[in-house]
mmCIF file as Biopython writes it, N, C-alpha, C and O atoms, coordinates in Angstrom:
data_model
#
loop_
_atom_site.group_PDB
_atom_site.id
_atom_site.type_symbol
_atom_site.label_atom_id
_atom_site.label_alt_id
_atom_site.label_comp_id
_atom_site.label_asym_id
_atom_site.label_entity_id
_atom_site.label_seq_id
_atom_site.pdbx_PDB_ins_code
_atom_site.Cartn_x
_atom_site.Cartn_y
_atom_site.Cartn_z
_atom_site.occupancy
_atom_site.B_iso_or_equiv
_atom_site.auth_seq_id
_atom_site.auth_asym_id
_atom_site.pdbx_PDB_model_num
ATOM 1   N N  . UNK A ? 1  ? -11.360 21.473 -110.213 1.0 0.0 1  A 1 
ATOM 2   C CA . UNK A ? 1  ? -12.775 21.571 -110.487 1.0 0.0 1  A 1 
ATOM 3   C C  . UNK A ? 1  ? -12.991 21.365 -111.982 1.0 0.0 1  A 1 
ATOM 4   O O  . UNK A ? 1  ? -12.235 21.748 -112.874 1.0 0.0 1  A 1 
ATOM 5   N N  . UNK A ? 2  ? -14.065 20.745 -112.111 1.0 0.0 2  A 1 
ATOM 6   C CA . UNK A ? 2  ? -14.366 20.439 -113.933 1.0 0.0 2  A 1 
ATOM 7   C C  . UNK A ? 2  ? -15.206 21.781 -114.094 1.0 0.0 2  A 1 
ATOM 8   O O  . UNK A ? 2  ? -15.794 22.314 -113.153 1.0 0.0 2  A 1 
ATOM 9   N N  . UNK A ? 3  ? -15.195 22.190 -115.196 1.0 0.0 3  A 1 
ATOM 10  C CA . UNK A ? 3  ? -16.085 23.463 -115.565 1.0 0.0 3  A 1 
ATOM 11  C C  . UNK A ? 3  ? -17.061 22.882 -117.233 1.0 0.0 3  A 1 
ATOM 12  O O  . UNK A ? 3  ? -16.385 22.634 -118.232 1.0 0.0 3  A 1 
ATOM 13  N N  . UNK A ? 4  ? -18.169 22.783 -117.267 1.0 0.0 4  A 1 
ATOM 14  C CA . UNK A ? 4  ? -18.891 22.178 -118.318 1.0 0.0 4  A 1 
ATOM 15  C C  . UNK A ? 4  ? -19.440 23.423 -119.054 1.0 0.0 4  A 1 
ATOM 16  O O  . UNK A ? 4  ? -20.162 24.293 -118.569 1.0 0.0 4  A 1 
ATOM 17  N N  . UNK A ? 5  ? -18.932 23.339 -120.395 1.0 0.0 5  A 1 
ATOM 18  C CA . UNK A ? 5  ? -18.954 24.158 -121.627 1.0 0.0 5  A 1 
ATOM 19  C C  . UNK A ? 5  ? -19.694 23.473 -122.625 1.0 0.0 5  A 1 
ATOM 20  O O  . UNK A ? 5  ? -19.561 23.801 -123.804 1.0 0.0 5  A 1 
ATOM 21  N N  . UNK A ? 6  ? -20.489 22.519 -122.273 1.0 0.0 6  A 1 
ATOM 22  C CA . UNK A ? 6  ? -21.577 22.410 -123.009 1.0 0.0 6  A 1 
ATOM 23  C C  . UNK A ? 6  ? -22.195 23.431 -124.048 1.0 0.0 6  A 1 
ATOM 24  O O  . UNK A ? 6  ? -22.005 23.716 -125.230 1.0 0.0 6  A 1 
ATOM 25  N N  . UNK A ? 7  ? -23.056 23.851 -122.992 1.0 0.0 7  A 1 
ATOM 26  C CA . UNK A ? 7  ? -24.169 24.798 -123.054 1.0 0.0 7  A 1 
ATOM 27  C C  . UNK A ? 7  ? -23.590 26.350 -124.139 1.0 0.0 7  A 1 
ATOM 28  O O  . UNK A ? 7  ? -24.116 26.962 -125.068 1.0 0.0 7  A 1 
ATOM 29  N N  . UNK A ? 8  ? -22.591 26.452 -123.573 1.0 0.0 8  A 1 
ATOM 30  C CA . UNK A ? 8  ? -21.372 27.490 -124.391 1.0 0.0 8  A 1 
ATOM 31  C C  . UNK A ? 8  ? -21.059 27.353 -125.669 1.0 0.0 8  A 1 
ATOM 32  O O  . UNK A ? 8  ? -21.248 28.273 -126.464 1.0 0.0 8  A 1 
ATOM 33  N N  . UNK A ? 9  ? -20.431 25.939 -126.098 1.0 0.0 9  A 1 
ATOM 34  C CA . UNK A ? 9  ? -20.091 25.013 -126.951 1.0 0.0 9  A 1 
ATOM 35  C C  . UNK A ? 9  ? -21.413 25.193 -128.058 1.0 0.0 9  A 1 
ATOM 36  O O  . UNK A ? 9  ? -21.420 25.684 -129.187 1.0 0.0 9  A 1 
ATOM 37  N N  . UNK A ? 10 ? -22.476 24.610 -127.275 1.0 0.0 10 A 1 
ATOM 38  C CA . UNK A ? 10 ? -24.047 24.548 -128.176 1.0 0.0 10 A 1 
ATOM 39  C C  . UNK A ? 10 ? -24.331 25.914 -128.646 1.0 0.0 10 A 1 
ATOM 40  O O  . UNK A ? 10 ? -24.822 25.832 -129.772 1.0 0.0 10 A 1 
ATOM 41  N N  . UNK A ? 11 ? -24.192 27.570 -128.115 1.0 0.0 11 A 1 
ATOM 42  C CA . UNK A ? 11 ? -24.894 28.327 -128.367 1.0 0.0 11 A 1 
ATOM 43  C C  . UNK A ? 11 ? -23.838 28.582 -129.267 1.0 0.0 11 A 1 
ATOM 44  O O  . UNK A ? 11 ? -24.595 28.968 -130.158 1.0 0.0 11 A 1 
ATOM 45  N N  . UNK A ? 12 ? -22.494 28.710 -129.883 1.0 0.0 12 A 1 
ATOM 46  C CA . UNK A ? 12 ? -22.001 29.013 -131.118 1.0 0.0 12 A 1 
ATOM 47  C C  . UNK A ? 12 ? -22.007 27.910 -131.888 1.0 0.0 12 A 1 
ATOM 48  O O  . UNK A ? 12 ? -21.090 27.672 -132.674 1.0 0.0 12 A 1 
ATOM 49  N N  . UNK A ? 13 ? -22.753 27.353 -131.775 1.0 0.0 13 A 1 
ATOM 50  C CA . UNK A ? 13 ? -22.978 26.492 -132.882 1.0 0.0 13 A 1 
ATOM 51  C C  . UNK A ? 13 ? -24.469 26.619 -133.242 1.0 0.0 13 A 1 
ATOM 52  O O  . UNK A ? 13 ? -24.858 25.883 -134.149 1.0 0.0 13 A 1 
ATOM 53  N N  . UNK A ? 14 ? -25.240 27.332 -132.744 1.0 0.0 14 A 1 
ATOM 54  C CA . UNK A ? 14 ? -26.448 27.632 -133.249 1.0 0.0 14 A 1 
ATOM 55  C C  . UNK A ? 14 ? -27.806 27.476 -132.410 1.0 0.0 14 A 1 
ATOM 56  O O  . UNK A ? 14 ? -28.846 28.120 -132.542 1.0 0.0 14 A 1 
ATOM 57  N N  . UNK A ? 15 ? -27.524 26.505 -131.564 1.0 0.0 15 A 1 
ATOM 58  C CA . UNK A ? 15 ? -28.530 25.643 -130.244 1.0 0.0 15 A 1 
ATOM 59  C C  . UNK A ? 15 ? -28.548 26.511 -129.183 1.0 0.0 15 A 1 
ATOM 60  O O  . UNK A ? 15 ? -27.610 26.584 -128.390 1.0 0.0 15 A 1 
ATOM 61  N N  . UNK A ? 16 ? -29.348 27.043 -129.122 1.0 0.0 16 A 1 
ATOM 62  C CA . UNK A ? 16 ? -30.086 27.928 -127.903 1.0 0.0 16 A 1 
ATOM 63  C C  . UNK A ? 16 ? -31.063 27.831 -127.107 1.0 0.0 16 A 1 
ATOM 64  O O  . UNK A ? 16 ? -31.538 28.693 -126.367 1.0 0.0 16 A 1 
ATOM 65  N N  . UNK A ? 17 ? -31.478 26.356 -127.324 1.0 0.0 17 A 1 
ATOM 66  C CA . UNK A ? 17 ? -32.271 25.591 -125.947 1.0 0.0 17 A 1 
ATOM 67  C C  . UNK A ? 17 ? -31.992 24.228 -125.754 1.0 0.0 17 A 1 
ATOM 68  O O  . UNK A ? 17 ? -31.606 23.454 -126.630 1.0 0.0 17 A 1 
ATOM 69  N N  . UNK A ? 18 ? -32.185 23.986 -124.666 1.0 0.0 18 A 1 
ATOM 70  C CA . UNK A ? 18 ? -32.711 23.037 -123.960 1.0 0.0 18 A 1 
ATOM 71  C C  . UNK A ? 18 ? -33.283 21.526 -124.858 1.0 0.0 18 A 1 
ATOM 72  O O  . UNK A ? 18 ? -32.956 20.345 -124.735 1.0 0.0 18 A 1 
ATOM 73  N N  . UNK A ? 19 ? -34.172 22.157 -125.687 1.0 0.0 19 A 1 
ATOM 74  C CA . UNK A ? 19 ? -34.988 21.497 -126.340 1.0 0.0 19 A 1 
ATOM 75  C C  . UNK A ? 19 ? -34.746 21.297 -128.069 1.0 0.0 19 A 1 
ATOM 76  O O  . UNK A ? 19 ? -35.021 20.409 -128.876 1.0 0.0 19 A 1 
ATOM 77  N N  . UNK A ? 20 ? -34.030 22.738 -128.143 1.0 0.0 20 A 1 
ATOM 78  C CA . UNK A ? 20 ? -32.906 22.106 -129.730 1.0 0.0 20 A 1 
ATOM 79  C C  . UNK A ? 20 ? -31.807 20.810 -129.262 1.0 0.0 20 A 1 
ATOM 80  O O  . UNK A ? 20 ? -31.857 19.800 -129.964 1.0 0.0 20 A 1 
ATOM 81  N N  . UNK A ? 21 ? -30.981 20.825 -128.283 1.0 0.0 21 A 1 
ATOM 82  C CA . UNK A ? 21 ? -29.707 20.270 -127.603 1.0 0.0 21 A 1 
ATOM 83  C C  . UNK A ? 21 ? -30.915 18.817 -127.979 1.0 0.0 21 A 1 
ATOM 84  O O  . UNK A ? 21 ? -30.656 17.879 -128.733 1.0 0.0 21 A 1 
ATOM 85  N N  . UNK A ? 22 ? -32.075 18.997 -127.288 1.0 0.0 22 A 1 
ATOM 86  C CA . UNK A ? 22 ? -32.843 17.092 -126.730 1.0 0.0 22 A 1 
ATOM 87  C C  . UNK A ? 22 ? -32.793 16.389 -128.713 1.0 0.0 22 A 1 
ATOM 88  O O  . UNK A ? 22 ? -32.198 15.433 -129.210 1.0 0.0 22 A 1 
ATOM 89  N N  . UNK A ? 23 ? -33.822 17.557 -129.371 1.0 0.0 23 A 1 
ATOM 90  C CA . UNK A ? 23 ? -34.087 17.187 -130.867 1.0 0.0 23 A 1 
ATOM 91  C C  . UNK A ? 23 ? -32.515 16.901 -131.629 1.0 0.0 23 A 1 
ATOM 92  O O  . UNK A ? 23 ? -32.339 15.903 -132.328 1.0 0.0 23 A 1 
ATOM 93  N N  . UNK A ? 24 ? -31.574 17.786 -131.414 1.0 0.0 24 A 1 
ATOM 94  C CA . UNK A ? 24 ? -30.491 17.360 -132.026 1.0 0.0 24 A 1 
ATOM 95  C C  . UNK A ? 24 ? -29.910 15.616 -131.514 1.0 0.0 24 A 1 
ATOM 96  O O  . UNK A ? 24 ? -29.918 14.512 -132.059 1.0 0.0 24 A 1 
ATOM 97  N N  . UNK A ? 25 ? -29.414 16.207 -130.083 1.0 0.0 25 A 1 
ATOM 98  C CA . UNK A ? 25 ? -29.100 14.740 -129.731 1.0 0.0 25 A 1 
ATOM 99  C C  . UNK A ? 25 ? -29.841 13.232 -129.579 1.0 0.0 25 A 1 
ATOM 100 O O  . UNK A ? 25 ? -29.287 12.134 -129.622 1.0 0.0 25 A 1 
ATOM 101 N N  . UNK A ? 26 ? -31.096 13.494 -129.411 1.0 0.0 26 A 1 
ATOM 102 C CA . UNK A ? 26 ? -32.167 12.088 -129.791 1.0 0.0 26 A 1 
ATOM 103 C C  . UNK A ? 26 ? -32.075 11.740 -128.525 1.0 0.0 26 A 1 
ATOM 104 O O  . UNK A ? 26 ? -31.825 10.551 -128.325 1.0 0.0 26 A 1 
ATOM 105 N N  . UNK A ? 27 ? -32.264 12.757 -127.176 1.0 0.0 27 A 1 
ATOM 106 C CA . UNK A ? 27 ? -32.148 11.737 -125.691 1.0 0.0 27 A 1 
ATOM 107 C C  . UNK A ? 27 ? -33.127 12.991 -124.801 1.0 0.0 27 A 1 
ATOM 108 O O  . UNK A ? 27 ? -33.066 14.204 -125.000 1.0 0.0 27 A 1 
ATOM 109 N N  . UNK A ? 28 ? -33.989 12.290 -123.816 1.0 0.0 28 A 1 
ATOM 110 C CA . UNK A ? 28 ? -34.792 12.683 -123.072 1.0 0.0 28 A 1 
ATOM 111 C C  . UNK A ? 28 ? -34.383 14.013 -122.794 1.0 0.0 28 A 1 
ATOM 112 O O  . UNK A ? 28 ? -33.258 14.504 -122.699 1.0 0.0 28 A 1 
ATOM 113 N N  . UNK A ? 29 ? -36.376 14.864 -122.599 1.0 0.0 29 A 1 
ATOM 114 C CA . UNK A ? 29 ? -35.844 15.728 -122.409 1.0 0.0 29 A 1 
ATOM 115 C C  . UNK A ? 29 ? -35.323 16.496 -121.041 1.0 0.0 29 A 1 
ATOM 116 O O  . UNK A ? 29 ? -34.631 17.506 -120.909 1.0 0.0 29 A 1 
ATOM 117 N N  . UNK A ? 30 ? -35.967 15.563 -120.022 1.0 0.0 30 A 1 
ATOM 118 C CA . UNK A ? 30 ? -34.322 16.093 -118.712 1.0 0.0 30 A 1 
ATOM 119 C C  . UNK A ? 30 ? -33.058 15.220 -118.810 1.0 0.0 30 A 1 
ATOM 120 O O  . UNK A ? 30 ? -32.628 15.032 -117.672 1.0 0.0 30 A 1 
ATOM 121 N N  . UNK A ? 31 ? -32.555 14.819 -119.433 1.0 0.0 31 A 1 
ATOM 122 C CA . UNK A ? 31 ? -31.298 14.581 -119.784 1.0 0.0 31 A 1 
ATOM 123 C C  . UNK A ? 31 ? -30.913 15.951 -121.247 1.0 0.0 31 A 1 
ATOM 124 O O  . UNK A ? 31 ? -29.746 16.344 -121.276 1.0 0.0 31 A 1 
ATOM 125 N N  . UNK A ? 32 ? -31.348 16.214 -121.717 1.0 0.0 32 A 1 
ATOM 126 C CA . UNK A ? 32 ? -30.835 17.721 -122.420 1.0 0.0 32 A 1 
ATOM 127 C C  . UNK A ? 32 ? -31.107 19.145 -121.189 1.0 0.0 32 A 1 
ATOM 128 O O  . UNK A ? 32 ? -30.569 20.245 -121.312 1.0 0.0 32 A 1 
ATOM 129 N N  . UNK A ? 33 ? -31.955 18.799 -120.176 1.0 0.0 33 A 1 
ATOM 130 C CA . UNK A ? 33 ? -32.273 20.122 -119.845 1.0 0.0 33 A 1 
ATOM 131 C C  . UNK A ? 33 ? -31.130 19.853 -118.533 1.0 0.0 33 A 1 
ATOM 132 O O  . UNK A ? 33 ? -30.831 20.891 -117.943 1.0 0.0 33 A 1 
ATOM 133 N N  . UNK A ? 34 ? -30.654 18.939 -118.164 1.0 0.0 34 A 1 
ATOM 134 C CA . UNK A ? 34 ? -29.465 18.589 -117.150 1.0 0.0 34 A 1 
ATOM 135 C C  . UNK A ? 34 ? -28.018 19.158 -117.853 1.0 0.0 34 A 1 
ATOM 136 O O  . UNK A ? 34 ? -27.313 19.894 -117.163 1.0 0.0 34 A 1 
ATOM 137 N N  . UNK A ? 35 ? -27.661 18.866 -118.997 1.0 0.0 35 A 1 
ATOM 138 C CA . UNK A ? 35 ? -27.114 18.693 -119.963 1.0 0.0 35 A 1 
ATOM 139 C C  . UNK A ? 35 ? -26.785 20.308 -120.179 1.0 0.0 35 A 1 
ATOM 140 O O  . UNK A ? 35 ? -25.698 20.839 -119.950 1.0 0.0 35 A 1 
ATOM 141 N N  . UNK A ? 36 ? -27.895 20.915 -120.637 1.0 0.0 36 A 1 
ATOM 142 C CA . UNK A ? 36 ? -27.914 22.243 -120.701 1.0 0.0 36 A 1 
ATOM 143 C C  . UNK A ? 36 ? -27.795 23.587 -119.613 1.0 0.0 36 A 1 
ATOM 144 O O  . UNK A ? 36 ? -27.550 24.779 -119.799 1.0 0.0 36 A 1 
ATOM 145 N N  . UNK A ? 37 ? -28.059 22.864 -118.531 1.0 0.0 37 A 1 
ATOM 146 C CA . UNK A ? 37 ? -27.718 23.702 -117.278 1.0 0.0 37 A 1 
ATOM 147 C C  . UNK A ? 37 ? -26.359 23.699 -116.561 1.0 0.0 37 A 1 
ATOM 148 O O  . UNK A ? 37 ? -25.935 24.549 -115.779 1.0 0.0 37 A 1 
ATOM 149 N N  . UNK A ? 38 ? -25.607 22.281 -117.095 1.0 0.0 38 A 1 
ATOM 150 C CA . UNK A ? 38 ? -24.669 21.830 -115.936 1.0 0.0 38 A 1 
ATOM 151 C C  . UNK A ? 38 ? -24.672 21.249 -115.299 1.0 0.0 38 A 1 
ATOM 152 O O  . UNK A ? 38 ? -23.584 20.866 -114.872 1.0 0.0 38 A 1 
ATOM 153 N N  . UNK A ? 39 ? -26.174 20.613 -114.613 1.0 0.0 39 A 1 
ATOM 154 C CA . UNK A ? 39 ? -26.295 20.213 -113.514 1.0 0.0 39 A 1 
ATOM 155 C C  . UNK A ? 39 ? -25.896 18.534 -113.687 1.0 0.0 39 A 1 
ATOM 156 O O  . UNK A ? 39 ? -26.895 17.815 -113.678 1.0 0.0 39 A 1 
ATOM 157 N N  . UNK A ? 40 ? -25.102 18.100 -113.780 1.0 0.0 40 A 1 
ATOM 158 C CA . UNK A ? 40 ? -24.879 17.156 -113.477 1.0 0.0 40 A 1 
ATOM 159 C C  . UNK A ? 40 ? -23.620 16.512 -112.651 1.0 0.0 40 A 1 
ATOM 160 O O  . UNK A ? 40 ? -22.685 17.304 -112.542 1.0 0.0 40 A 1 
ATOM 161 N N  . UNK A ? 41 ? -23.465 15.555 -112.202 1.0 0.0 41 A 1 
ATOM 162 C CA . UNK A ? 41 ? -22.338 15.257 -111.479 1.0 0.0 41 A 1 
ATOM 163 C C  . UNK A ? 41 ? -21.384 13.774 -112.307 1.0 0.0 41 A 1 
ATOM 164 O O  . UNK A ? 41 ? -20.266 13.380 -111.976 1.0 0.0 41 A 1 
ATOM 165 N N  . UNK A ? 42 ? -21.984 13.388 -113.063 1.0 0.0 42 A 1 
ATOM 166 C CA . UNK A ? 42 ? -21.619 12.276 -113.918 1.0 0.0 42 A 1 
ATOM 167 C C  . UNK A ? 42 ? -21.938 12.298 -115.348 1.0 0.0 42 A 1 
ATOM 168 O O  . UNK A ? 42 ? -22.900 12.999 -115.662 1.0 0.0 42 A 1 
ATOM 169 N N  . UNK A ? 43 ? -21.235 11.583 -116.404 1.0 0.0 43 A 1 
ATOM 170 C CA . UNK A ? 43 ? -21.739 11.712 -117.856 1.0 0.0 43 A 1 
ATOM 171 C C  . UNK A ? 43 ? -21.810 10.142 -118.190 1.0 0.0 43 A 1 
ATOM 172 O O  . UNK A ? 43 ? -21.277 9.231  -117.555 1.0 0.0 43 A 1 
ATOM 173 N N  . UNK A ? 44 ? -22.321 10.086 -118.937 1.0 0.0 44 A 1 
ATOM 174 C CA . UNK A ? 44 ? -22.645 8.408  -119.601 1.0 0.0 44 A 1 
ATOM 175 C C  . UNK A ? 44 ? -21.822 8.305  -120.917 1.0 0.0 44 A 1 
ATOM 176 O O  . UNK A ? 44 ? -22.508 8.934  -121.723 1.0 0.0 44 A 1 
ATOM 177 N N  . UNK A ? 45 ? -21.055 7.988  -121.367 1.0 0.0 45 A 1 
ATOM 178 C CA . UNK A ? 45 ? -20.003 7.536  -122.719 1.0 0.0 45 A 1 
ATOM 179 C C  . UNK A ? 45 ? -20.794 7.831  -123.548 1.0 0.0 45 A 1 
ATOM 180 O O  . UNK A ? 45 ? -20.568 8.841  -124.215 1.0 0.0 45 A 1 
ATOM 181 N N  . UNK A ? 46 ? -21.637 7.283  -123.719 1.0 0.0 46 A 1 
ATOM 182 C CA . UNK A ? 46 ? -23.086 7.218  -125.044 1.0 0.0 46 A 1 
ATOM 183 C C  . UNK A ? 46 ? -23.240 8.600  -125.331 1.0 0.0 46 A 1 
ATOM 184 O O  . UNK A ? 46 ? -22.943 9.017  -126.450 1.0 0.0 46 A 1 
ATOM 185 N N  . UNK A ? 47 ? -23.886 9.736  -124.009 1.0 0.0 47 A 1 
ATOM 186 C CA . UNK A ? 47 ? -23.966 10.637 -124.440 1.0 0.0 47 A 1 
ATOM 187 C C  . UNK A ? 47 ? -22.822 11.847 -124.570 1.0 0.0 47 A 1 
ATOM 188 O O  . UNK A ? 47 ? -23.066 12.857 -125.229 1.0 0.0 47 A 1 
ATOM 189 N N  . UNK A ? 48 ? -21.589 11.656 -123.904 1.0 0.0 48 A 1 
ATOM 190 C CA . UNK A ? 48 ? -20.761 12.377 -124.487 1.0 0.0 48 A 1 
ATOM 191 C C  . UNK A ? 48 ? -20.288 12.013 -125.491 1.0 0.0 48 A 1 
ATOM 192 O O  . UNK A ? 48 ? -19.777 12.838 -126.249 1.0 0.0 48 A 1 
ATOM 193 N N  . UNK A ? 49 ? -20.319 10.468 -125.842 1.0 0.0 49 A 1 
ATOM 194 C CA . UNK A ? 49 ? -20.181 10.537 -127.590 1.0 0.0 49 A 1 
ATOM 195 C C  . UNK A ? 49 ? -21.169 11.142 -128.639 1.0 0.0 49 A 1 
ATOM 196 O O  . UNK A ? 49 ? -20.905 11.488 -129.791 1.0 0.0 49 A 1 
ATOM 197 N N  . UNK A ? 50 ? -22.515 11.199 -127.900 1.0 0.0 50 A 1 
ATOM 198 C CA . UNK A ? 50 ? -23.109 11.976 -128.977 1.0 0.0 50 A 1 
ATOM 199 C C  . UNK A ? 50 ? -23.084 13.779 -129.102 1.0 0.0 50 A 1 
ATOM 200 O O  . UNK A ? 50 ? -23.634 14.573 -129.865 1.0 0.0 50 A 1 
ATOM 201 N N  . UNK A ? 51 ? -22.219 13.908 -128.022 1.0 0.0 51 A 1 
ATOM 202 C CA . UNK A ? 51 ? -22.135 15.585 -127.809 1.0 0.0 51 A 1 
ATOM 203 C C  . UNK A ? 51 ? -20.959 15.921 -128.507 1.0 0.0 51 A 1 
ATOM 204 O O  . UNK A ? 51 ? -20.688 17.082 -128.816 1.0 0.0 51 A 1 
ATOM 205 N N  . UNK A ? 52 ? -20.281 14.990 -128.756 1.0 0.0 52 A 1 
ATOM 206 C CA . UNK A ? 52 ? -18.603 15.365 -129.600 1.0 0.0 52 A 1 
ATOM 207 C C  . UNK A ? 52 ? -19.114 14.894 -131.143 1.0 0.0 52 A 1 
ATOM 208 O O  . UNK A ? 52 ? -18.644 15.491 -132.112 1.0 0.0 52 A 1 
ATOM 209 N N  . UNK A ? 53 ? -20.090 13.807 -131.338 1.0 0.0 53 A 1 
ATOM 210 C CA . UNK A ? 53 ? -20.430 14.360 -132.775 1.0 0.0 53 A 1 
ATOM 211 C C  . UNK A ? 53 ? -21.380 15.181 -133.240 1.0 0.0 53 A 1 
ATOM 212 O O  . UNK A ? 53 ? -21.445 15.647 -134.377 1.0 0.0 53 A 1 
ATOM 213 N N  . UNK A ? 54 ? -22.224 15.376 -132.215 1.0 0.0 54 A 1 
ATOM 214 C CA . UNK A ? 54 ? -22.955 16.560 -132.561 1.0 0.0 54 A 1 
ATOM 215 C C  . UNK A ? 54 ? -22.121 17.849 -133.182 1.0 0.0 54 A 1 
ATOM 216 O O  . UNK A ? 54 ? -22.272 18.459 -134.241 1.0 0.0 54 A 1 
ATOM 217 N N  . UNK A ? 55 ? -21.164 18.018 -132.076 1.0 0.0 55 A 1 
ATOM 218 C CA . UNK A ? 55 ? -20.470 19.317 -132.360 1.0 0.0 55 A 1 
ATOM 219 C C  . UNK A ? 55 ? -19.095 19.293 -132.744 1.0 0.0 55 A 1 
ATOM 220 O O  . UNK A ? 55 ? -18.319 20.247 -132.685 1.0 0.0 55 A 1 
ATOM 221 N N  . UNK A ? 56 ? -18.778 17.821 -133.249 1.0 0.0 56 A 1 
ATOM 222 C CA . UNK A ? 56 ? -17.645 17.762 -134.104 1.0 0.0 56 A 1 
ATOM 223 C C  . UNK A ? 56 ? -16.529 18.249 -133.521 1.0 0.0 56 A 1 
ATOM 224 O O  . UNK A ? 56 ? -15.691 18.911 -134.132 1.0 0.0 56 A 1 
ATOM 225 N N  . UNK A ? 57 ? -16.445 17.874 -132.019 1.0 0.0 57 A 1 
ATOM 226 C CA . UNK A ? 57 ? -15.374 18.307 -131.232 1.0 0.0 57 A 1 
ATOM 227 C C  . UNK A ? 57 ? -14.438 17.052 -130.486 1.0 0.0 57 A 1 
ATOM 228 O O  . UNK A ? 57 ? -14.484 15.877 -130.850 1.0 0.0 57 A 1 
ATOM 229 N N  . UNK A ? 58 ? -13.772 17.463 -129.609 1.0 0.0 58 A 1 
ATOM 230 C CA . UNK A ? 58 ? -13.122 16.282 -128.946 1.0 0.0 58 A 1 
ATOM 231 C C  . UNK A ? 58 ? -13.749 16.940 -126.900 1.0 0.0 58 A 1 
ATOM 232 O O  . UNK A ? 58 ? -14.001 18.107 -126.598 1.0 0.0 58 A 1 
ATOM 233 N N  . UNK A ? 59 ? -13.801 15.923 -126.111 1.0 0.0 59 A 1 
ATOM 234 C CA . UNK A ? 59 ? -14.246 16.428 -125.050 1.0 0.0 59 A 1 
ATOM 235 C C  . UNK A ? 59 ? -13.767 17.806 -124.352 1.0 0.0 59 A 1 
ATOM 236 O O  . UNK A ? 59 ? -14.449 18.735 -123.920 1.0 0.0 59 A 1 
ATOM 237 N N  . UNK A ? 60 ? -12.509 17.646 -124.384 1.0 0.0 60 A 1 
ATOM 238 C CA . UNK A ? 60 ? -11.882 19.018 -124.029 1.0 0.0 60 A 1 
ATOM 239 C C  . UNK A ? 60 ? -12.472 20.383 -124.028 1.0 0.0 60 A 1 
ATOM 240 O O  . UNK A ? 60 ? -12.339 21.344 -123.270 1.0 0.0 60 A 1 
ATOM 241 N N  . UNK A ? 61 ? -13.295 20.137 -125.311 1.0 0.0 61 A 1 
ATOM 242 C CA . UNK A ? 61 ? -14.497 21.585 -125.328 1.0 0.0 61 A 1 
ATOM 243 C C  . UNK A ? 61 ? -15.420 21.504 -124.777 1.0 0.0 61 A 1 
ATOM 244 O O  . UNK A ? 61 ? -16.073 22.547 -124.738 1.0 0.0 61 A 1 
ATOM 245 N N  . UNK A ? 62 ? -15.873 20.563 -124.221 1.0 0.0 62 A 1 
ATOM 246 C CA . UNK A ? 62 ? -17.061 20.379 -123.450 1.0 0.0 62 A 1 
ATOM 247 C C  . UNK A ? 62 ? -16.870 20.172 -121.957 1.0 0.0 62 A 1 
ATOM 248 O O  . UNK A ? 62 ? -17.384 20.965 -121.168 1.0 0.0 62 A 1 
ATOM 249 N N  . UNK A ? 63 ? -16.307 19.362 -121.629 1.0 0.0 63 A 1 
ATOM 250 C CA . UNK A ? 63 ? -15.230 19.426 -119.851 1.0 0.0 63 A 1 
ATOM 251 C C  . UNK A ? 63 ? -14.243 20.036 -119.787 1.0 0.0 63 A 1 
ATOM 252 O O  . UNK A ? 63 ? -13.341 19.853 -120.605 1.0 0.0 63 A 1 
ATOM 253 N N  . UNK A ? 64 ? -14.151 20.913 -118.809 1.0 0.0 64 A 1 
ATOM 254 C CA . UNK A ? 64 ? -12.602 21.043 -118.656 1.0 0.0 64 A 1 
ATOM 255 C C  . UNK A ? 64 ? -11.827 21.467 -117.670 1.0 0.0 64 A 1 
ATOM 256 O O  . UNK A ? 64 ? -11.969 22.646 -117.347 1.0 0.0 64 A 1 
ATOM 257 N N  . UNK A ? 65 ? -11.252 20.997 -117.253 1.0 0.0 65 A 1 
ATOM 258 C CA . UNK A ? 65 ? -10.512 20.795 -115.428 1.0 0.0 65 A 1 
ATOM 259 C C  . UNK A ? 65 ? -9.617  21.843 -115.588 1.0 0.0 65 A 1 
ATOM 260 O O  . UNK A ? 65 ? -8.669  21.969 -116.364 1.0 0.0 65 A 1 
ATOM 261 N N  . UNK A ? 66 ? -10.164 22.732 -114.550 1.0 0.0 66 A 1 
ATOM 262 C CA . UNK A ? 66 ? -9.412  24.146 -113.707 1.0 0.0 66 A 1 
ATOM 263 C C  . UNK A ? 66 ? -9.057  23.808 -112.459 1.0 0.0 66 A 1 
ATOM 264 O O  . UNK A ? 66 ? -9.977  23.325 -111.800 1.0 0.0 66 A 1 
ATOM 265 N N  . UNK A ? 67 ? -7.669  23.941 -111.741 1.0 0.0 67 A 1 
ATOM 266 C CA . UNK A ? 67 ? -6.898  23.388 -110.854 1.0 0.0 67 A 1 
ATOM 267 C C  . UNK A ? 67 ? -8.192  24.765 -109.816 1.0 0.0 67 A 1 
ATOM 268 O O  . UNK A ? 67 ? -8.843  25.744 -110.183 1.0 0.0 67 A 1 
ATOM 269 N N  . UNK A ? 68 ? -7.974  24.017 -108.394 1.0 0.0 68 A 1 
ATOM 270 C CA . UNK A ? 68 ? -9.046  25.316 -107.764 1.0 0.0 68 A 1 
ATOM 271 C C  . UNK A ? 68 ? -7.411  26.471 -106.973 1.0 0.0 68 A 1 
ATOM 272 O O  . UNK A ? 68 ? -6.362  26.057 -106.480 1.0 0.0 68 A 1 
ATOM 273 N N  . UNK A ? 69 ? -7.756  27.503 -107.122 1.0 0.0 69 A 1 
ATOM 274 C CA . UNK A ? 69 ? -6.606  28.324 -106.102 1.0 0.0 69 A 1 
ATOM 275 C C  . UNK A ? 69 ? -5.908  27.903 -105.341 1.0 0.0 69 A 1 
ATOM 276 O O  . UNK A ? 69 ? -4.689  28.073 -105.370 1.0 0.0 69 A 1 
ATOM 277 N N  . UNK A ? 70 ? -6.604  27.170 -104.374 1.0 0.0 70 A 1 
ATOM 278 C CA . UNK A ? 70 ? -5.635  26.279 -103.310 1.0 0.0 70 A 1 
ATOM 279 C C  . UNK A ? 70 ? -4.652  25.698 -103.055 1.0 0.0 70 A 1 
ATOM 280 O O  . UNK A ? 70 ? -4.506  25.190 -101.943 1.0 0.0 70 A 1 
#
């Protein structure tokens, strides 16, 4: 299972909405409020490149695959 640390990622770094995440990154605002919930099932290159320089990370902090129990 992927587990998305976005939203996690954003609030120690200072971003505590929805709508800071849209103004920082420069992209619609249900694509930050998708973004910010999790809810998504796919990412676009563009914007996970702008989420790793936003937050000066590498993806790993933002996705990250947990084997499930099974």
């Amino acid at each position: 299972m992927i587990s998305v640390k976005i939203r996690e990622v954003a609030e120690k770094r200072g971003i505590t909405t929805a709508y800071q995440l849209q103004k920082a990154m420069d992209v619609q605002p249900s694509v930050a409020a998708r973004l910010w919930k999790g809810e998504f099932t796919k990412i676009d290159l563009g914007t996970l490149d702008k989420l790793c320089t936003l937050f000066k990370c590498q993806t790993d902090k933002l996705l990250r695959y947990e084997p499930d129990g099974g």
